[in-house]
N, C-alpha and C positions, 0 to 999 in steps of 0.2 A: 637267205640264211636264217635258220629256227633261230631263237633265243632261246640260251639256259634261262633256267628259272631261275628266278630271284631269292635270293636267301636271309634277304633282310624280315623283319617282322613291320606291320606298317604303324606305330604308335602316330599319337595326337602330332606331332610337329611336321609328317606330312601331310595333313589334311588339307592347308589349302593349295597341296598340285597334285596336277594330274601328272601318274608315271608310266613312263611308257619303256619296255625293256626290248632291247632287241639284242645284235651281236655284231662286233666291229671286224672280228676273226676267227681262225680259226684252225688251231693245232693238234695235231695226231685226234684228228675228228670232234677234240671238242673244242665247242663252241665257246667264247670268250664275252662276256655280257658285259653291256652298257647301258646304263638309264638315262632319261631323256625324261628332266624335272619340268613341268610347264604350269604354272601358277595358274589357279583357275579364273581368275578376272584381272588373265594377261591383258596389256594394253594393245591395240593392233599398231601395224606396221615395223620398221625394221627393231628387232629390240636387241640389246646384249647379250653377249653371250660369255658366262660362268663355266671353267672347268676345274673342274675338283677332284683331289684326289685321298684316299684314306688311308689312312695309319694301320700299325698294325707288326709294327719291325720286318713291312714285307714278308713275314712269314705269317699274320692271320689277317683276318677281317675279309669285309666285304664292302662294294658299294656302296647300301644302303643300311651298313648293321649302323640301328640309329645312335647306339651310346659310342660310338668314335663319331659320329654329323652332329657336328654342333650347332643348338637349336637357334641360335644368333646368326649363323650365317642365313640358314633359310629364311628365317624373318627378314633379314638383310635383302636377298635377291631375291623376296616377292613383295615389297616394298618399290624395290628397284624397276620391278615386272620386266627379269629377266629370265632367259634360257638357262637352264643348267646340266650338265653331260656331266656322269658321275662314273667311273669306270673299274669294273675288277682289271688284272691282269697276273699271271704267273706267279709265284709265290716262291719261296726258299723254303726247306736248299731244294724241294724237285727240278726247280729252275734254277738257273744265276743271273747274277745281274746282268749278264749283256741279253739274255732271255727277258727280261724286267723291260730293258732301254728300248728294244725290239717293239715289245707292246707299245711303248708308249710315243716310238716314231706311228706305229700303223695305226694306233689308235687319234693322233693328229691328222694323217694321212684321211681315215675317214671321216673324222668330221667336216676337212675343208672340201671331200668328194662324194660326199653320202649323205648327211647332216641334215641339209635344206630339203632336200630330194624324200629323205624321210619322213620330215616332219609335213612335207608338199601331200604324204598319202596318211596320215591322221586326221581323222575327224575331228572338228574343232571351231567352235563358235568364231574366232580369230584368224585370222590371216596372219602365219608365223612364217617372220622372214628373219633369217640371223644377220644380224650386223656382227660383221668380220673384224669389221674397223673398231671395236670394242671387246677383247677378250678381257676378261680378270682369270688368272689364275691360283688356286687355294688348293694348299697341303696342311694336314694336320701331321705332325709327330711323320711319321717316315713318308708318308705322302708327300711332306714338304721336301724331300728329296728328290721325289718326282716333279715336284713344280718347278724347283729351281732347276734339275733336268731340262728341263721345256722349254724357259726360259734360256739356258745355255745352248739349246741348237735347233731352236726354231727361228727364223730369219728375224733378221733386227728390226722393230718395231711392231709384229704383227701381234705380242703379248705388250698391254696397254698395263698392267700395275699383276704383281705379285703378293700373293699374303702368304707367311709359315708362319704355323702355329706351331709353337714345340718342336722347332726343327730339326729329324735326324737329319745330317747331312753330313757331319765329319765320321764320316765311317772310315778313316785310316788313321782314327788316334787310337790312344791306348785304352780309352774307356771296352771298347765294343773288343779288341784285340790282344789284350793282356787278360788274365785269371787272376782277381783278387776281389775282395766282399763289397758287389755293392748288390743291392737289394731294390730293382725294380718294382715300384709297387706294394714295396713292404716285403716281396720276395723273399724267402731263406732261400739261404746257397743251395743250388742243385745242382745234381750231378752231373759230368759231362755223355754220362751212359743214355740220358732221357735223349739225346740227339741223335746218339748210335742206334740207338733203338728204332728211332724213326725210319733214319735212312736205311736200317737194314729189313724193318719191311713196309717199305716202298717198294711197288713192283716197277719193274725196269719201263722208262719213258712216258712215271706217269706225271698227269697234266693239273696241278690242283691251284684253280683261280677263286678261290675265294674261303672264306673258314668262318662261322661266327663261333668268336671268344665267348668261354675261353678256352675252346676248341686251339690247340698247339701255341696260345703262348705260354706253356710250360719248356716249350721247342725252342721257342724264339728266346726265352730267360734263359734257358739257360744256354744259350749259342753266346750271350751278350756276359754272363759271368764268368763263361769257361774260354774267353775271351778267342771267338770260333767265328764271329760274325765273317773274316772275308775269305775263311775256308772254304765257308755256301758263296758271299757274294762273289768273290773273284778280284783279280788285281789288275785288270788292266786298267790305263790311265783314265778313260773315258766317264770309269764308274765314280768317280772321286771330285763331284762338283765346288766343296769349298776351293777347289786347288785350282778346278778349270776357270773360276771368276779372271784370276787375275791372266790369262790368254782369251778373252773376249772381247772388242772392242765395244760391245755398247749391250746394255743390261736395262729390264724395264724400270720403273720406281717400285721399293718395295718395302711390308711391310714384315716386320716379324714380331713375334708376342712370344711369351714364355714365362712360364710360372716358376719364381727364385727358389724354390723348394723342391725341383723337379726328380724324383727319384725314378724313374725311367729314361728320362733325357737331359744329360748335366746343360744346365742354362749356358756352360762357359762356351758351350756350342753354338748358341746365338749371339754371344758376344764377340766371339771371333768370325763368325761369319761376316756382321755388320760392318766389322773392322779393317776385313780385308774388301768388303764391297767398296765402300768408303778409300781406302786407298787407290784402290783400278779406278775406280767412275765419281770422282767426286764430284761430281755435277749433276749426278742422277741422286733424285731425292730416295730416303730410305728413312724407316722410323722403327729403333726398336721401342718394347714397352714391354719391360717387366716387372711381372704384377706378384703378389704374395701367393704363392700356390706348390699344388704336386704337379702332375702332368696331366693336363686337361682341365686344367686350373679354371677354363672358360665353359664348363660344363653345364652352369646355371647363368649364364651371363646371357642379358637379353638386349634389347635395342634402348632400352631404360638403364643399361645398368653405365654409371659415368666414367669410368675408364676404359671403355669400349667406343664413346661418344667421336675421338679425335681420331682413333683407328679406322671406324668407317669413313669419318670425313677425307681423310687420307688416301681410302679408296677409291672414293665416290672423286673426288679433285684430278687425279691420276686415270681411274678407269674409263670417265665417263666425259671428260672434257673435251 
């Protein structure tokens, strides 16, 4: 299967891995890309394996566009001298969310059947073997919807610790479905015509996985002001994971972070998340940490920075034990 090209730009924070793009899928002939992070003085034999996912209101971004990849996680997972699978997938509104959820079963589906096999036919000073028995799972801002996704119907146990950053996930409040001022980003009100616009020229069945901003988050602002978001995503129950938590019998430990200031993602999002994890599974450990910020409030935070310190250790305790 070709690989689309990569859309990302390559700045300094990926300089110590090596990336490798290939394609997990593949609809109305295009190809679906995924990158495959490998730290360049990976350690040999079985190591961890990091899947991550990016933001974007599922209506932009890409894999590897680096100002949604926060430079602390890669420090983090090469550090760790782990794997990391970084993946585009279908986009709104060309797509909906059960097109989203699709991707993101076949994009597990090929890691646990393609993954090892791939990385078996890369050149490479080291011998890379995925430890399965070690997944972390990382979503930033709507990624984290996808992560908890993952976590809600991949079999129990086989995701070892969860991170969301800035988590969309309540996508059936009123925030994202009602029309009234709020201002992503600093945003002014936009109209609900820049959405019409879009979709009326879109040509019929097409395929768009990936976008670097701020390429259509004018799309996604204002889907989210003119209170439009589940007109694209859709209503079935599957899509709506803060609700699925409490029909789950067992959920990994997890972490969430969020900046108190968040003008793209109200914080009250991760405070009810945690809230209701916490009442389903109160045995499984969970940490939120909210810090003074807008959205991506962690955009300069490094492995030095100290309210970052207990969030790794959290990980590293959970992911790697």
């Amino acid at each position: 299967m070709s690989a689309p090209p990569s859309t990302a730009t390559s700045p300094a924070k990926f300089d110590p891995f090596l990336i490798h793009r290939t394609s997990y899928k593949t609809v109305n002939d295009h190809p679906i890309g995924v990158d495959i992070l490998i730290p360049k003085d990976i350690k040999t034999g079985k190591r961890p394996l990091v899947v991550r996912f990016h933001g974007g209101f599922l209506v932009s971004g890409a894999s590897l566009f680096p100002w949604f990849f926060p430079s602390w996680i890669l420090e983090f997972v090469n550090v760790q001298s782990a794997i990391v699978v970084s993946a585009d997938y279908r986009l709104l509104p060309e797509a909906n969310g059960k097109d989203i959820l699709e991707d993101i079963a076949d994009l597990w589906e090929w890691i646990y059947s393609d993954l090892q096999t791939y990385l078996d036919g890369i050149s490479h000073d080291a011998e890379l073997d995925v430890d399965f028995g070690h997944i972390l799972v990382i979503g930033d801002s709507s990624g984290s919807y996808l992560a908890l996704q993952s976590a809600l119907t991949r079999p129990a146990g086989s995701i070892k610790a969860l991170a969301c950053l800035y988590p969309l996930v309540d996508v059936g409040s009123k925030y994202y479905n009602s029309k009234f001022e709020k201002h992503p980003f600093g945003t002014p009100m936009l109209p609900a015509e820049i959405v019409d616009a879009h979709v009326k020229a879109t040509a019929p069945g097409a395929t768009v996985t990936s976008a670097i901003p701020p390429d259509r988050i004018d799309v996604a602002v204002s889907m989210v002001q003119n209170g439009r978001y589940l007109e694209f995503l859709g209503s079935d129950e599957s899509l709506f994971p803060i609700e699925l938590i409490a029909k789950v019998d067992q959920m990994p430990p997890m972490l969430v972070t969020h900046g108190r200031e968040d003008s793209a993602v109200p914080v009250e999002e991760s405070e009810r998340l945690v809230e209701l994890f916490r009442k389903k599974h109160p045995n499984t450990p969970v940490r939120l940490n909210i810090q003074s910020g807008d959205h991506g409030f962690d955009g300069e935070a490094t492995l030095e920075t100290e309210w970052l310190k207990k969030d790794m250790a959290f990980i590293v305790e959970h992911w790697l034990a």
